[in-house]
C-alpha positions as CSV (number, residue, x, y, z in Angstrom):
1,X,-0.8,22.3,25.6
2,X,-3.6,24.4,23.9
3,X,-3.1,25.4,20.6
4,X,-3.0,28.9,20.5
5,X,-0.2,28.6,23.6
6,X,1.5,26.3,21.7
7,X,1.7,28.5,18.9
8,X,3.1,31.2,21.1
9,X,6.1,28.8,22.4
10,X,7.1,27.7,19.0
11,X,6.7,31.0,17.7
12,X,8.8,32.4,21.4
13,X,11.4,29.6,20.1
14,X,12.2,30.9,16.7
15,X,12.2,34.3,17.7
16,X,10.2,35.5,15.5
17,X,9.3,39.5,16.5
18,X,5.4,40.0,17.5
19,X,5.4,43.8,16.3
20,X,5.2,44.2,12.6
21,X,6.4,47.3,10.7
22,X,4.5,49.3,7.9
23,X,5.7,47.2,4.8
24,X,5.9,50.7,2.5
25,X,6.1,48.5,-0.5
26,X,7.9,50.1,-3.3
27,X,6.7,49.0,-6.8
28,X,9.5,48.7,-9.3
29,X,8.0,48.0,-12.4
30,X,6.3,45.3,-14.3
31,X,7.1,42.7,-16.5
32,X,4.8,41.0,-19.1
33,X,5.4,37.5,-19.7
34,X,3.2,34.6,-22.0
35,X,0.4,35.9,-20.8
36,X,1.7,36.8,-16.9
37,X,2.1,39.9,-15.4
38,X,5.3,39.5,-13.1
39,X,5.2,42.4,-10.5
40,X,8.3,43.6,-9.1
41,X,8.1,44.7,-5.3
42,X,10.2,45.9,-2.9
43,X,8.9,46.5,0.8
44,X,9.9,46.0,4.4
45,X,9.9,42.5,6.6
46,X,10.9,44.7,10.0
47,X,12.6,48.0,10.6
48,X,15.9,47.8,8.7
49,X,15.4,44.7,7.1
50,X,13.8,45.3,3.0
51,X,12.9,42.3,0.5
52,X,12.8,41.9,-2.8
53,X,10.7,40.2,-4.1
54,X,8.3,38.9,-7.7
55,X,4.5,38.6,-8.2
56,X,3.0,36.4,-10.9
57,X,-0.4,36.7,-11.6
58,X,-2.7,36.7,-15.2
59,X,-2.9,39.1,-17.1
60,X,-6.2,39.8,-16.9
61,X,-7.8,39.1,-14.0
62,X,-11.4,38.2,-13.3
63,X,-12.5,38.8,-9.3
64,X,-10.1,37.7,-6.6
65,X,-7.6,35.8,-6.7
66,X,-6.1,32.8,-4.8
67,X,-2.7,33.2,-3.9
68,X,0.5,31.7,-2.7
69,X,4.4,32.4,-1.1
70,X,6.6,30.2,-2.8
71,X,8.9,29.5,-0.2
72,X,12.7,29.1,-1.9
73,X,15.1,26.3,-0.6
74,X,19.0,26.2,0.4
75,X,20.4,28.3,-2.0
76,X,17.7,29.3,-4.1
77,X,16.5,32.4,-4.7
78,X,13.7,34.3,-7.0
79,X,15.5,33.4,-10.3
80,X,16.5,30.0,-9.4
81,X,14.9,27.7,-12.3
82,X,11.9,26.0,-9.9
83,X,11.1,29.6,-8.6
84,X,10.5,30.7,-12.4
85,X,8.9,27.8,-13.4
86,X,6.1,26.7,-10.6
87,X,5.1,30.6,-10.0
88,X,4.6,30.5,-14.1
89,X,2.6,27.3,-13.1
90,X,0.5,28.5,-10.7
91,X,-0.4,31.6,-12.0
92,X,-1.3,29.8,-15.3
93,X,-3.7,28.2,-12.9
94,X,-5.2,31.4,-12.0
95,X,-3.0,31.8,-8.6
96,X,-1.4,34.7,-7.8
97,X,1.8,33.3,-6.7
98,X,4.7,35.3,-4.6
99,X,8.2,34.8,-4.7
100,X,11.0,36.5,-2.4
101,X,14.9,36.4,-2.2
102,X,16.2,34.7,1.2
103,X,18.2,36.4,3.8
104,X,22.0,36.0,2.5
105,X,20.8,35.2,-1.4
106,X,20.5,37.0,-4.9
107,X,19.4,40.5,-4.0
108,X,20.0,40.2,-0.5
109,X,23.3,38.7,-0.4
110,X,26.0,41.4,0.0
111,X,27.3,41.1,-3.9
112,X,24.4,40.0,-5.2
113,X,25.4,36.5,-6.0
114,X,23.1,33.3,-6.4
115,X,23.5,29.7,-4.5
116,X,25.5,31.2,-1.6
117,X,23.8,29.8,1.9
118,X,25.2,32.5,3.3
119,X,23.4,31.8,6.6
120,X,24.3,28.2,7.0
121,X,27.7,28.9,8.8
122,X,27.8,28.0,12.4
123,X,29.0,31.8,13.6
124,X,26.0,33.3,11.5
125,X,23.8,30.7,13.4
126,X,25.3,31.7,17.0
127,X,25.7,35.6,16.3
128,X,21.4,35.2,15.5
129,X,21.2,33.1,18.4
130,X,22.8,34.9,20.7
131,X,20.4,38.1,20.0
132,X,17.3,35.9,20.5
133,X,16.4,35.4,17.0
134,X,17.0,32.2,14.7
135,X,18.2,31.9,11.0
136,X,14.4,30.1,10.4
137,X,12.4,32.6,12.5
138,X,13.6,35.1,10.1
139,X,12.8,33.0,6.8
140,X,9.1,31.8,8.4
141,X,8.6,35.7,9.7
142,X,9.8,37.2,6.5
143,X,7.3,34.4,5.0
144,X,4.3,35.6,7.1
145,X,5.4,39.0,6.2
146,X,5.1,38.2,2.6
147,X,1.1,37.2,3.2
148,X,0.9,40.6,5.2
149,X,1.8,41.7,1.3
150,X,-1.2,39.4,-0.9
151,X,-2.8,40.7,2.3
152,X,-2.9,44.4,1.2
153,X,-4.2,44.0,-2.1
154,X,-7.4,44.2,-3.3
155,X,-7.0,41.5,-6.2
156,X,-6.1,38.8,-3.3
157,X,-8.9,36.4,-1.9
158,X,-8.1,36.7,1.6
159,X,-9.7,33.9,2.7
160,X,-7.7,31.3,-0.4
161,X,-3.9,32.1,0.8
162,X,-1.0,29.4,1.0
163,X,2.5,28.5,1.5
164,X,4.4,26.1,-0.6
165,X,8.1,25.2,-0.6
166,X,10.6,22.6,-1.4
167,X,13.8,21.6,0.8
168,X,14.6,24.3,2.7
169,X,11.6,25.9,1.8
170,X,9.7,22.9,2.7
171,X,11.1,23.2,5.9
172,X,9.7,27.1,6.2
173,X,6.4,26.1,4.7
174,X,6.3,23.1,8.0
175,X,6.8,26.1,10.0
176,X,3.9,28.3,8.5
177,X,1.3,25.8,8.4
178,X,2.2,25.6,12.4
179,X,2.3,29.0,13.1
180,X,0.0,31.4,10.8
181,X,-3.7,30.5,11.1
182,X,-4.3,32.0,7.9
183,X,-2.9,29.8,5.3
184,X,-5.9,27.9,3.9
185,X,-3.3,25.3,2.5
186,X,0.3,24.1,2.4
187,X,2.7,21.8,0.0
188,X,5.4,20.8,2.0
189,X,7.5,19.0,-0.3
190,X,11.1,17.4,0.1
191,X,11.3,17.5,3.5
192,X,9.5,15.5,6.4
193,X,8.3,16.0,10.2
194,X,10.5,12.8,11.9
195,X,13.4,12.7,14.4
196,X,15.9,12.5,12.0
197,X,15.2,16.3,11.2
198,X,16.7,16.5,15.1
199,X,19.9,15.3,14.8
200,X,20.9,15.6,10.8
201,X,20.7,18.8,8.9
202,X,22.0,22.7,9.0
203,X,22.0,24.8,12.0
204,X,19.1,26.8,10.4
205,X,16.9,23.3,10.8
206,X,18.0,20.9,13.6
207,X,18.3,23.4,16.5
208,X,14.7,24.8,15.6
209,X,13.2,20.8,15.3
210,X,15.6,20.4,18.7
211,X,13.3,23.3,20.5
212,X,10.3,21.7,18.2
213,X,10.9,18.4,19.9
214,X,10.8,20.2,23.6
215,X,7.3,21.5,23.4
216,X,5.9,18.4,21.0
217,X,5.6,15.7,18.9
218,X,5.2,15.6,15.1
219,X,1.6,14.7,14.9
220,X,1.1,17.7,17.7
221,X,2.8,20.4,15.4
222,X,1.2,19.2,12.2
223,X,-2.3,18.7,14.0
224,X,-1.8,22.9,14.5
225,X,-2.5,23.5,10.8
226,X,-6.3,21.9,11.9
227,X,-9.2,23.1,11.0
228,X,-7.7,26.4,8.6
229,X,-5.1,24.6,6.3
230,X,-5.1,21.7,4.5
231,X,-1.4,20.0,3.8
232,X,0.3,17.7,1.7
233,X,3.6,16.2,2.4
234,X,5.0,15.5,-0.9
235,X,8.6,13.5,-1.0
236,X,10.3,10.9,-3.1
237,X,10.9,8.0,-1.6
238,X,14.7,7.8,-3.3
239,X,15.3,11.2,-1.4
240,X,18.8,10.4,0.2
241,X,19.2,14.5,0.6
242,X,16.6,14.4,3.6
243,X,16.8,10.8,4.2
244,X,20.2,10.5,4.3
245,X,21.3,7.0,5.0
246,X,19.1,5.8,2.6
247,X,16.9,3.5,4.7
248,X,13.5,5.0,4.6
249,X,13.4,6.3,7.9
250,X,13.0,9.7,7.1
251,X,9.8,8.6,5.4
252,X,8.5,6.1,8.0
253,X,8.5,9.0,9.8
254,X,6.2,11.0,8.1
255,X,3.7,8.6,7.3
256,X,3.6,7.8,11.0
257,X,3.2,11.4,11.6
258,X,0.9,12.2,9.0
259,X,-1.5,9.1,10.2
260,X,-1.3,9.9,13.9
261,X,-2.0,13.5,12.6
262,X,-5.5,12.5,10.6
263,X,-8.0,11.7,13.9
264,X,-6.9,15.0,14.9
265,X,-7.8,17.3,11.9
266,X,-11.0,15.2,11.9
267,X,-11.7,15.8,15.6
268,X,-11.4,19.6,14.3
269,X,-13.7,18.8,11.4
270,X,-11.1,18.9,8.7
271,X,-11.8,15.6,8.0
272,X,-9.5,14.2,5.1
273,X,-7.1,17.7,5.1
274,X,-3.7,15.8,5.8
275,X,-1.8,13.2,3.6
276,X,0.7,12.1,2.2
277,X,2.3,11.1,-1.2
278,X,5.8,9.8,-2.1
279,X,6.7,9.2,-5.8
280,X,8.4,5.6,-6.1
281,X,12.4,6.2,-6.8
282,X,12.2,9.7,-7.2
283,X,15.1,12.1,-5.6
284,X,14.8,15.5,-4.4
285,X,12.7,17.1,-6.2
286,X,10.1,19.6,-6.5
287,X,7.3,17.6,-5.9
288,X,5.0,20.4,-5.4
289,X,4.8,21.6,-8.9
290,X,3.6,17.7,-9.9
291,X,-0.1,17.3,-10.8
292,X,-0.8,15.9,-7.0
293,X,-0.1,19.1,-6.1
294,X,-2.0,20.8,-8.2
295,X,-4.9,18.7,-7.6
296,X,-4.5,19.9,-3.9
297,X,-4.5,23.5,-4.6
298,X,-7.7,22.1,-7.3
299,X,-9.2,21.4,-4.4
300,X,-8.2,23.2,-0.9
301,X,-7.4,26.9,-3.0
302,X,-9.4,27.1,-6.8
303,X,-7.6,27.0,-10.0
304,X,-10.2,29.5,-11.6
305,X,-11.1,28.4,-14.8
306,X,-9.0,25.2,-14.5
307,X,-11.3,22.0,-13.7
308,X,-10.1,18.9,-12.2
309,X,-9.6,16.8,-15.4
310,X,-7.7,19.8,-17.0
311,X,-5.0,19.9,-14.4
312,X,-4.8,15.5,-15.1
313,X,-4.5,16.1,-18.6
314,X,-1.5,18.4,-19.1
315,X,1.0,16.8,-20.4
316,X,4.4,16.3,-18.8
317,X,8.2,17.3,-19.8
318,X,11.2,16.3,-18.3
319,X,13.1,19.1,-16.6
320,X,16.7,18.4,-17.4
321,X,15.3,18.7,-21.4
322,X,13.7,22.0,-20.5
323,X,16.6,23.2,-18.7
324,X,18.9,22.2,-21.0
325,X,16.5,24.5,-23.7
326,X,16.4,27.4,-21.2
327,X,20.4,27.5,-20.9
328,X,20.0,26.5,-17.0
329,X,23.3,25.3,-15.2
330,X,21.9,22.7,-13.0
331,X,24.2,22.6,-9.6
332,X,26.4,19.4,-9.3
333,X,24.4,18.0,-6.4
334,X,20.9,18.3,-7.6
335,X,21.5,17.5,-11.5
336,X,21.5,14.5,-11.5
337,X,18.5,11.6,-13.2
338,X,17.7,11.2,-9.2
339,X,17.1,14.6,-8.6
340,X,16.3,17.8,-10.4
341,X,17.4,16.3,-14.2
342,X,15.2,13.0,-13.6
343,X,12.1,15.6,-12.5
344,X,9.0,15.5,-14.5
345,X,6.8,18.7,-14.5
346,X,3.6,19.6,-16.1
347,X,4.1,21.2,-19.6
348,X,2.5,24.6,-20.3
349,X,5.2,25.4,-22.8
350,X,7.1,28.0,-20.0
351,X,10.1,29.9,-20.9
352,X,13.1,30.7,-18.3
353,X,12.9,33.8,-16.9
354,X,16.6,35.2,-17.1
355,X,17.7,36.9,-13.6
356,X,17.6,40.3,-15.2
357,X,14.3,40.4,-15.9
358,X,13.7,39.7,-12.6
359,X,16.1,42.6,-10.8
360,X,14.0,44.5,-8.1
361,X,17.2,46.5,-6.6
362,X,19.1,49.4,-8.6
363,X,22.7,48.8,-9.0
364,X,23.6,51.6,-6.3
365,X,21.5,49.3,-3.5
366,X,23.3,45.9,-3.8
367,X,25.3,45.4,-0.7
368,X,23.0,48.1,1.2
369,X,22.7,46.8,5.0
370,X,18.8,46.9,4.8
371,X,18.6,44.0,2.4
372,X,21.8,42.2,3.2
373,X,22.1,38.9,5.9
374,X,24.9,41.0,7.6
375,X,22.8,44.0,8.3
376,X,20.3,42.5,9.5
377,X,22.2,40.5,12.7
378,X,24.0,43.9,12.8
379,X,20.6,45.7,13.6
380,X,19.4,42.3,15.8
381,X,22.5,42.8,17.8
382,X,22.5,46.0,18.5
383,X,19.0,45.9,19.5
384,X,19.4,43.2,21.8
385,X,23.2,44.4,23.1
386,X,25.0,41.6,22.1
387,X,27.9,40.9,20.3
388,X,29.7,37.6,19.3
């Protein structure tokens, strides 16, 4: 199948909408931070359906910048320690680096809560369903919707734009590098492209890698991020969240992938644009804020005014240490040595950002049906004339 028409299936599978609505982006104020500006937006994904959302960039900034969507996974959200500290990371590196609450989390979450995964359930999955939309075409459309945004402004490089995401997110930032032809690169990290993804995981992943696996294979899918985006698969290889029985499969997987994938970005003359990397006994983790990572974006992006050796020089700090610091409550699952506490991350002495600070909605508009997960498959419904 050509490209372009497989796009269009995968994209026809996931329901994602192919009219897009004026953003009317709503500026709510700035925040200066070490050095960062961290814009606070507001603006629309489709009719009825708003998004908070963060921008760090420098403070003062020289020409265009690169910029990327930090993609948030299950149960994170904008003020989720990872999504504080990377976007701090890569706007230290120069790139302008944007970061949005999910569908069903923080300011989209009917109380405002954190950590909720409101749209795992099975009966949100099948009301979406049923209305011709998935739970992942509205993360990877609200995604694309948030490069619509960089798009916009005139500080952005339009040609230097990226996606990167961990666990869930790493699953939206698979997506992306599939699906929008201008990402010029894309950190997918703790997650993998391998059948395991087809019968283990969350409603929001398996059924879309079941439709996936019905128009291609893995290497076919990846090999659509070829010639215009460069990606690295980034994992641990002690990652029994996504390899779940613990026998490597997962990760046989996506080495096969990414190896049958590699003739076919250099038939496309991207020679050398896909790989892999797996850290020996590391968890689940966020591998794309390690210095492999950053040495991708190096090289695939810019880090003006950062050179190569730089970004291998910074010294490290282990992030249990710096969360304990920051007064972060690490959830049960993920703070452990294996995962999140065991993490090592480049050290730019970065501060916490508290959740406050970070508050795009008034007090009045939490719960309001054009940012929640409810109002959303309300409107979806009632447009398609379904109910469930």
């Amino acid at each position: 199948m050509h490209a372009t028409q497989l796009r269009e299936t995968l994209s026809r599978s996931l329901g994602i909408p192919h009219d897009r609505c004026e953003l009317a982006a709503e500026h709510r104020g700035d925040l200066v931070w070490d050095g960062l500006v961290i814009e606070k937006w507001v603006w629309s994904s489709e009719p009825g359906s708003r998004v908070p959302s963060v921008l760090y960039r420098p403070k003062n900034v020289k020409g265009k910048m690169p910029a990327v969507v930090l993609t948030c996974g299950h149960g994170g959200s904008k003020s989720h320690w990872q999504y504080t500290y990377i976007p701090q990371l890569y706007a230290r590196l120069g790139i302008a680096t944007l970061v949005l609450d999910p569908i069903g989390e923080e300011e989209r979450h009917k109380e405002g809560h954190l950590g909720t995964r409101a749209h795992d359930p099975e009966s949100v999955h099948l009301r979406a369903q049923a209305a011709g939309r998935l739970i992942m075409g509205k993360l990877v459309f609200d995604t694309m919707r948030g490069i619509d945004f960089l798009l916009e402004r005139s500080d952005i490089d339009e040609n230097r734009i990226g996606v990167a995401g961990n666990s869930l997110g790493g699953a939206k930032a698979g997506w992306m590098l599939a699906l929008d032809t201008r990402l010029k690169i894309a950190l997918v990290s703790g997650w993998t492209f391998d059948d395991t993804m087809v019968s283990y995981g969350k409603f929001c992943t398996r059924i879309p890698n079941q439709l996936l696996r019905s128009h291609c294979d893995w290497p076919e899918f990846l090999a659509l991020a070829a010639p215009h985006c460069a990606v690295l698969l980034l994992n641990g290889d002690a990652d029994v969240v996504i390899d779940k029985n613990g026998d490597g499969a997962a990760w046989r997987g996506a080495r096969a992938a990414v190896s049958s994938a590699s003739p076919l970005f250099a038939d496309k003359g991207a020679r050398g644009a896909i790989a892999s990397w797996f850290e020996p006994g590391g968890g689940h983790r966020p591998y794309h804020g390690y210095p492999v990572a950053l040495e991708w974006l190096h090289k695939f992006l810019g880090t003006p005014g950062w050179s190569l050796n730089q970004i291998r020089c910074l010294p490290s700090i282990n992030c249990g240490a710096w969360c304990d610091d920051n007064g972060v409550e690490l959830e049960r699952l993920y703070g452990t040595d294996l995962h999140d506490r065991g993490t090592s991350l480049p050290d730019l002495s970065l501060r916490n950002v508290p959740r406050e600070a970070l508050a795009c909605l008034h007090d009045h508009e939490i719960g309001h049906p054009s940012y929640t997960l409810e109002g959303w498959i309300d409107l979806v419904e009632k447009d398609s004339g379904t109910v469930v």
